[in-house]
Every structure is written in C-alpha cells, then in structure tokens.
N, C-alpha and C positions, 0 to 999 in steps of 0.2 A: 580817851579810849572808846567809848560809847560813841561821839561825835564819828571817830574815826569810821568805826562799825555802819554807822548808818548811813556815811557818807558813801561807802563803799558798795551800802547797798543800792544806795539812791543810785549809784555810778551803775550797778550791775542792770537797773530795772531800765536803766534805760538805752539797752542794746535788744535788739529784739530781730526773729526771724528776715531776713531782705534787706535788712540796713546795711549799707556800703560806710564801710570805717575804712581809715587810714592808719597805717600799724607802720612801727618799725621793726624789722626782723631782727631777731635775740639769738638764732641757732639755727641751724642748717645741720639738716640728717643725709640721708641719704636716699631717703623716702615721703622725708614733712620737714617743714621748718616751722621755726616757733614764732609768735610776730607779738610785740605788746600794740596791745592797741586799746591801755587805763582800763582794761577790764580786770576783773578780782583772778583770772588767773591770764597767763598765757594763750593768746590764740593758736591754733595748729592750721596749718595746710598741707592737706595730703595730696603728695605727688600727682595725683588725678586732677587736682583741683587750679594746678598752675599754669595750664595751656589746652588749648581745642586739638593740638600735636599730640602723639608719644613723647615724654621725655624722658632718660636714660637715670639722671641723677640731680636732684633737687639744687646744689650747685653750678646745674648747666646754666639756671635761669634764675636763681635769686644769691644777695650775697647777705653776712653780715651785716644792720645798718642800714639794707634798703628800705627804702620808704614806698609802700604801696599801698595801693587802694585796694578794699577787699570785699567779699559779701558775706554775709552771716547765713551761712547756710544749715547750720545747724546749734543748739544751746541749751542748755541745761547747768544746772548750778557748778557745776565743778569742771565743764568741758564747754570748750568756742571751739566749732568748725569753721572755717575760712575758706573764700573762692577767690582765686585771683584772675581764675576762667573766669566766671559768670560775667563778673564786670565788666573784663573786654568782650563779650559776647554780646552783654547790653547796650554796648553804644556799637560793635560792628553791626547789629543786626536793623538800627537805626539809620547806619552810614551805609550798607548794603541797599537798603529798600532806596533811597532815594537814588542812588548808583543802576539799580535794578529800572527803575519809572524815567530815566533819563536816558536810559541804553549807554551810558558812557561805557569807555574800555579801560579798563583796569590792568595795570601791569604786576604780575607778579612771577616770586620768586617759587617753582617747585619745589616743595618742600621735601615729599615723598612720592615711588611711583608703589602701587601696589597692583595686585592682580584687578586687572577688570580698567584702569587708567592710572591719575595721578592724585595728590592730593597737592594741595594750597595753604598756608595759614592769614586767614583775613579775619585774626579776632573770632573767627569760628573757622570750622574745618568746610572749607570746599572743597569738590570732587569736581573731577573732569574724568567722565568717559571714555574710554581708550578711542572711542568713535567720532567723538566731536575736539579731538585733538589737531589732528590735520585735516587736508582735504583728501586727503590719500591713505591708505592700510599701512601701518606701522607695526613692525612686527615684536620690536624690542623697544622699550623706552626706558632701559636703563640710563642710558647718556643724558636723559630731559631733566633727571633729578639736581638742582640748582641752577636751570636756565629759568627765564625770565622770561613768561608769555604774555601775551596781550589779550583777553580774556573779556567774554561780554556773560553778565550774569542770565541763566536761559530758565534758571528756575529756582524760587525761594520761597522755603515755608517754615517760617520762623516756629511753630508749636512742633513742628516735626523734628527741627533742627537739620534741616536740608538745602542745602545749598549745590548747586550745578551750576557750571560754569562751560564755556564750551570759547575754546581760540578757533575752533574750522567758522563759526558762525562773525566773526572778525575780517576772516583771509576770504571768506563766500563774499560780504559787503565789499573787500575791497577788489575785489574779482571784476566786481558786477558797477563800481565805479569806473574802472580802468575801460569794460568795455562801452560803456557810457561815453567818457571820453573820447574812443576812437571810431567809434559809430555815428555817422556823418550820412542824416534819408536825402 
C-alpha cells in the first residue's frame, strides 16, 4: 500500500507544466473530455483547449478511446489541464515558418468567413483579409466557406499568434507569369 502511494507519487512528480503526454480519452461532455494519461487523477480538456476553430460540442472532435497527444497546461495536485491546441500549434507554427521562408502555396479548406474576410484551420487559426482574397472587390463571401484556396503566407508572428495569408498575392504571381510568357521585345 505505501509502495503503491509513492509509486504514485513518483508518477505525479513527474508530469510537469509544457510536457506533451499522450492520453486515452475516458468521457466526452459536452464542453471537456476526460483523458487518462497514468496520472493520479483524470486529465480534462476544455472545449477551448481542442482546436485553433470554434467548436460547437467536444464530440464534433474527439471520441471515447482516442488516443492523443496533449500539453500540460495547467497542474496542481488534484486537477490536469490538457491542450490538444497547443500541440498542433507547436509543430503548425514550425511547418508554417518554413512554408512561410520558401513562399510555397498552400491549399486549403475555408473553414469560416467572418466579418472583415475568412478564417483557415492550419494547426493555428489563419485569417485572410477580405482584401487579399481576390484580385477584384468581393462583396459577399458567404459561398467561400468550404472551398479550397491556394494561399501564400504574407505574414507570421508566432509570439503574437498571427498568421495572414493572402490567395490575391498567388493569382498576382500568376498574372505576371502568364504575362511573361506572352511578352515577346
């Protein structure tokens, strides 16, 4: 029983703020789900904590029995906070920057449009401008929401948590190849 105790404590001391565990989920609310992941109680994740998106209800995105990677964002002896954001924020923000230093294009899915342009989910939340959407004034971009644009990153500041993306700066280069091509001194 002692052995047990100290094992357990051994077990507690050695989870600690920023450490990424891997948990299996125990219960799905509607707001947090509960994840064991050998620590002396139950980990939580709160609905905040599952996506760089809004999400509606903690079953849109995890199930019973999944297995994920997590961050220890918060701890104290009788409560584990968990991130299953931070994690994918830490390797997008890694796979971003080098996407960002090569200019490559990046295709994605619109997630949401809100006032002012659209939003993206790349492991973090990217915005696109209502401005650097086309090359032309767009007056409604309700229909954009689940197309799929080609996107070049135009600004990234990871301490900020800001990311810009802009498709007009894609369709400009290929503007200005096309007329390259037909331009003949």
């Amino acid at each position: 029983m002692v052995e047990e105790m100290n094992n357990e404590m051994a077990e507690m001391k050695s989870l600690s703020l920023g450490d990424v565990v891997t948990g299996k989920v125990t219960k799905v609310e509607d707001k947090q789900a509960f994840v064991d992941v050998g620590f002396k109680v139950d980990g939580i994740i709160p609905i905040s904590e599952l996506s760089s998106l809004h999400v509606e209800k903690v079953s849109d995105v995890l199930s019973v029995d999944d297995e994920v990677d997590l961050k220890v964002i918060k701890l104290d002896d009788d409560e584990l906070i968990l991130s299953k954001r931070a994690v994918q924020a830490d390797k997008a923000w890694s796979d971003l920057q080098k996407t960002f230093e090569s200019g490559e294009v990046l295709e994605v899915e619109v997630a949401e449009v809100v006032k002012g342009g659209l939003v993206v989910d790349l492991g973090v939340r990217g915005f696109i401008p209502a401005s650097l959407v086309e090359r032309h004034y767009v007056e409604d971009f309700s229909d954009y929401k689940g197309r799929t644009l080609r996107l070049k990153i135009v600004e990234l500041d990871k301490e900020n948590n800001k990311l810009i993306l802009s498709q007009r700066a894609v369709l400009d280069e290929e503007l200005e190849q096309k007329k390259k091509m037909h331009y003949t001194p």
